[in-house]
ZAMARGU-4260 file (C-alpha; in steps of 0.2 Angstrom, whole numbers, plus 5000, padded with zeros to 4 digits):
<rodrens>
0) 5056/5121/5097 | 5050/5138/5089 | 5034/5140/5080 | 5043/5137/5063 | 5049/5120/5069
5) 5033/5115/5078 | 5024/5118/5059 | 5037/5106/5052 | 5035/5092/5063 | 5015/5094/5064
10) 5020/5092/5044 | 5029/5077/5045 | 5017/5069/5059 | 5002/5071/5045 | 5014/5064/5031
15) 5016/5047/5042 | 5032/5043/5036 | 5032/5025/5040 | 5017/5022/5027 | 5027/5033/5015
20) 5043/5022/5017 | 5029/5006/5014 | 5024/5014/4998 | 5040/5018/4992 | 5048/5001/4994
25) 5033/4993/4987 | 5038/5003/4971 | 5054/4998/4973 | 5050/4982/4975 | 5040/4982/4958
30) 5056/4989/4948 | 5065/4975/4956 | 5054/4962/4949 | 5053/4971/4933 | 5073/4966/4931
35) 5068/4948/4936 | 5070/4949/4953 | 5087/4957/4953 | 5087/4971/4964 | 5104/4969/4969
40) 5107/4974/4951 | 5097/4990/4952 | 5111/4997/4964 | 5123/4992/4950 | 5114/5002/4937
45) 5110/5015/4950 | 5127/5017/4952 | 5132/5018/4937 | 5119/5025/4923 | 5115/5042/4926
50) 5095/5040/4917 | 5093/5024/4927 | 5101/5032/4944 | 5086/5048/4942 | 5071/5032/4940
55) 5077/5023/4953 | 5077/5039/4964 | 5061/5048/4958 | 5051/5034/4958 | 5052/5028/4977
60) 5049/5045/4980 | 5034/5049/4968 | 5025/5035/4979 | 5031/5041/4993 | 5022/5060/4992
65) 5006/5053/4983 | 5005/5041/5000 | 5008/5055/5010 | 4997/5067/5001 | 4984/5052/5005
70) 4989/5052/5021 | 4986/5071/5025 | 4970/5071/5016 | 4964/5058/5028 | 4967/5068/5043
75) 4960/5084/5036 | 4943/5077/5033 | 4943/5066/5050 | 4949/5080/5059 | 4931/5081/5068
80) 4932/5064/5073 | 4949/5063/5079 | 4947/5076/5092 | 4937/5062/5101 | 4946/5046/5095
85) 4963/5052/5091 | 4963/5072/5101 | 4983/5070/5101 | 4983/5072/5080 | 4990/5089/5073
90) 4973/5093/5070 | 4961/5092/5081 | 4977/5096/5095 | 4979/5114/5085 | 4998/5111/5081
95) 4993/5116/5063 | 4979/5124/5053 | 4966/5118/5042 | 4973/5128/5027 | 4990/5125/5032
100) 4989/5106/5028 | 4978/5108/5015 | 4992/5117/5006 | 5004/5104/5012 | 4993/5091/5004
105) 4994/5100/4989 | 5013/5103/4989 | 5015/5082/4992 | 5003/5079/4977 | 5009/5091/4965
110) 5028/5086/4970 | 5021/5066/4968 | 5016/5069/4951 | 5032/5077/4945 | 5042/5065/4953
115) 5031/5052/4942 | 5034/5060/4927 | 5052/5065/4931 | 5054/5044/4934 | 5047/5039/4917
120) 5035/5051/4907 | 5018/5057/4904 | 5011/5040/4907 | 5017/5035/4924 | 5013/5053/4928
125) 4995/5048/4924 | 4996/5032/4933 | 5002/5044/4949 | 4986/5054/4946 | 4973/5042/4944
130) 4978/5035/4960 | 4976/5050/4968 | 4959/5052/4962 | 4957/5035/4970 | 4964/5041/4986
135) 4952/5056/4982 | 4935/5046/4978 | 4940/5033/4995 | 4942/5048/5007 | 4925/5056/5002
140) 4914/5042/4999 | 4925/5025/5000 | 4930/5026/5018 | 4910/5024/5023 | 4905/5012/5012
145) 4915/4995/5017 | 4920/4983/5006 | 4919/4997/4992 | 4932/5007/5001 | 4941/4987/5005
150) 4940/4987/4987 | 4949/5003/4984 | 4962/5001/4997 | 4969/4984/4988 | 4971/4993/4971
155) 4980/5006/4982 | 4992/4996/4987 | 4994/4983/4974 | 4996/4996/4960 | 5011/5001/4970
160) 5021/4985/4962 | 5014/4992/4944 | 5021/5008/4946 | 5038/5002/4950 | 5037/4989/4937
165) 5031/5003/4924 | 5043/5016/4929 | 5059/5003/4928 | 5052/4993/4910 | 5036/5000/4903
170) 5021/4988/4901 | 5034/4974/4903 | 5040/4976/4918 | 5022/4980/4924 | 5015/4965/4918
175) 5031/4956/4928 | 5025/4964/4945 | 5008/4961/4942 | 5009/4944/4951 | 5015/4950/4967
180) 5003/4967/4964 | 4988/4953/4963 | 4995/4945/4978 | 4996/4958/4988 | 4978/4968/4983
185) 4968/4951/4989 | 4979/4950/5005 | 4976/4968/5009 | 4957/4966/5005 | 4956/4951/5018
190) 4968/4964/5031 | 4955/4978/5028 | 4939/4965/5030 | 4950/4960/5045 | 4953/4979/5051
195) 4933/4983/5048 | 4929/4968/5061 | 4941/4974/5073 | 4934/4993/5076 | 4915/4986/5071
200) 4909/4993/5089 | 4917/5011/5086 | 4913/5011/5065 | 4893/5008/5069 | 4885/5026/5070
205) 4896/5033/5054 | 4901/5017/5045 | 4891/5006/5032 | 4906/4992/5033 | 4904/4973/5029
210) 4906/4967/5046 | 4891/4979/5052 | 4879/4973/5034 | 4881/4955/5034 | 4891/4951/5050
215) 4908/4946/5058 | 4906/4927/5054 | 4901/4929/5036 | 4913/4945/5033 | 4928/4933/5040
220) 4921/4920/5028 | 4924/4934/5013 | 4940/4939/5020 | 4946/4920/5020 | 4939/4918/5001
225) 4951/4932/4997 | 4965/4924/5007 | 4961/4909/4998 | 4961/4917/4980 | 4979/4925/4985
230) 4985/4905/4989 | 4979/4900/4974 | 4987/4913/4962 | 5003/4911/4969 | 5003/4892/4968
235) 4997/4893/4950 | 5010/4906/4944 | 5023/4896/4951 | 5017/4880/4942 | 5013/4887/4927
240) 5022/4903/4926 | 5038/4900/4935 | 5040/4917/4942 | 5042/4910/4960 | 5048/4892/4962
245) 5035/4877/4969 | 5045/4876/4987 | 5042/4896/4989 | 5026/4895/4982 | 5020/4882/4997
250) 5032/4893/5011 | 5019/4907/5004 | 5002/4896/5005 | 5007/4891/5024 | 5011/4909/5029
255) 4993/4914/5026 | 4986/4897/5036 | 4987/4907/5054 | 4979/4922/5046 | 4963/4910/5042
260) 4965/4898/5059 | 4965/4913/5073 | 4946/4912/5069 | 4932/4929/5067 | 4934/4931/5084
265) 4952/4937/5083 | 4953/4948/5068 | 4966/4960/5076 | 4978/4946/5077 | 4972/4941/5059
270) 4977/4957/5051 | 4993/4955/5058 | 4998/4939/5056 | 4992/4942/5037 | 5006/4958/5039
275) 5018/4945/5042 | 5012/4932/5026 | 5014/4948/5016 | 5031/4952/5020 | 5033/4932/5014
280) 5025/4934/5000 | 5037/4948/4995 | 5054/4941/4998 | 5048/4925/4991 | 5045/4933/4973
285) 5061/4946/4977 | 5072/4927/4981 | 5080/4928/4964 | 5090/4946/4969 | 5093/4937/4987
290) 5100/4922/4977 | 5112/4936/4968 | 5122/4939/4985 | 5120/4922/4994
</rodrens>
């Protein structure tokens, strides 16, 4: 491979494109719910409408490049650290320069905001850029500062449900996905507590994580509470707001169980099995578009 190809794929290893393709469904997944669940009938208008073809291909991709840009971002300012945790990395390997992805972390940004506005105007364009500086505020002072940066993190990845909902219906459709946004920001604060215990030995000279303040057992205990208040939520909008029926509702509650019974002595298995509960979680309130094809 010449020098120009190595560039592109050192690019494309700092772009991690399987978070990227995380972040672009979870905005898909956030139009679907914005048209009841139906995302089967998002292929349809896809297909079909020319407007609705250019939202539902320049919003997947608008979250797409501002995860990416998040992602480079990250390894720029760990590039110190990786050459001793992670020497392999672009970075700290030398298969690419400091300004070199620096501009390409300004190329994914700027292409994520037009994408944004592209998809649906000036506001979700806004939306796009204030969770960049999000992405911006966690990297240089979040990422140190434990359950803040959790914090940070969960409105990360739940605001990805609001975008999709946004770009597809406006207000309406965000306030339709903000059940499973909701959801899934209390599940990934638990996944991040979960993450925090996990590398608590490497984390203890430059982190002020909540593992290291208060503990493992007591942050196991917060990372249950937020497990907890996801179980809840879900049961109560499927009592009271219909949006997912009862029976998936309980199939949800008993997918985060594991999560809680593996202990704070297995928080690596924890944060995965909570992986899994999420994936529930998102075809149980998606069920409606399965039920379109089945």
């Amino acid at each position: 491979m010449g020098s120009y190809g190595a560039l592109w794929a050192a690019r494309l290893r700092l772009l991690r494109a399987g978070n990227c393709l995380i972040a672009a469904v979870g905005v898909f997944a956030g139009m679907a719910l914005a048209t009841f669940g139906s995302w089967a009938y998002i292929f349809l208008w896809a297909l079909s409408e020319g407007s609705h073809r250019d939202v539902w291909l320049a919003a997947p991709l608008a979250g797409a490049l501002i995860a990416g840009f998040g992602n480079v971002l990250n390894d720029i300012n760990d590039r110190e650290l990786d050459k001793k945790a992670h020497p392999d990395r672009p970075l700290p390997a030398g298969l690419i320069r400091v300004a070199d992805a620096k501009a390409w972390a300004i190329l994914l940004l700027a292409g994520g905001i037009l994408a944004a506005w592209v998809a649906a105007g000036a506001t979700l364009a806004l939306f796009g850029a204030v969770n960049v500086g999000v992405i911006v505020v966690y990297e240089r002072w979040g990422k140190s500062r434990g359950l803040y940066g959790n914090l940070l993190v969960a409105w990360l990845v739940g605001s990805t449900f609001l975008f999709g909902g946004y770009a597809w219906q406006g207000w309406l459709g965000a306030q339709a996905a903000a059940p499973l946004a909701i959801m899934a920001g209390l599940a990934t604060l638990a996944r991040e507590i979960f993450k925090d215990m996990q590398d608590a030995g490497a984390d203890a000279a430059s982190r002020h994580t909540l593992p290291l303040s208060i503990g493992n057992r007591q942050a196991w205990i917060v990372a249950v509470a937020a497990i907890v208040a996801a179980v809840v939520f879900c049961l109560y909008d499927a009592s009271a707001r219909h949006t997912i029926s009862v029976v998936w509702a309980v199939l949800v509650a008993a997918s985060f169980v594991p999560a809680i019974a593996v202990g704070p002595g297995r928080p690596t298995l924890g944060q995965r099995l909570l992986k899994l509960a999420m994936v529930v979680a998102l075809i149980a309130y998606l069920y409606p578009g399965v039920a379109i094809i089945t």
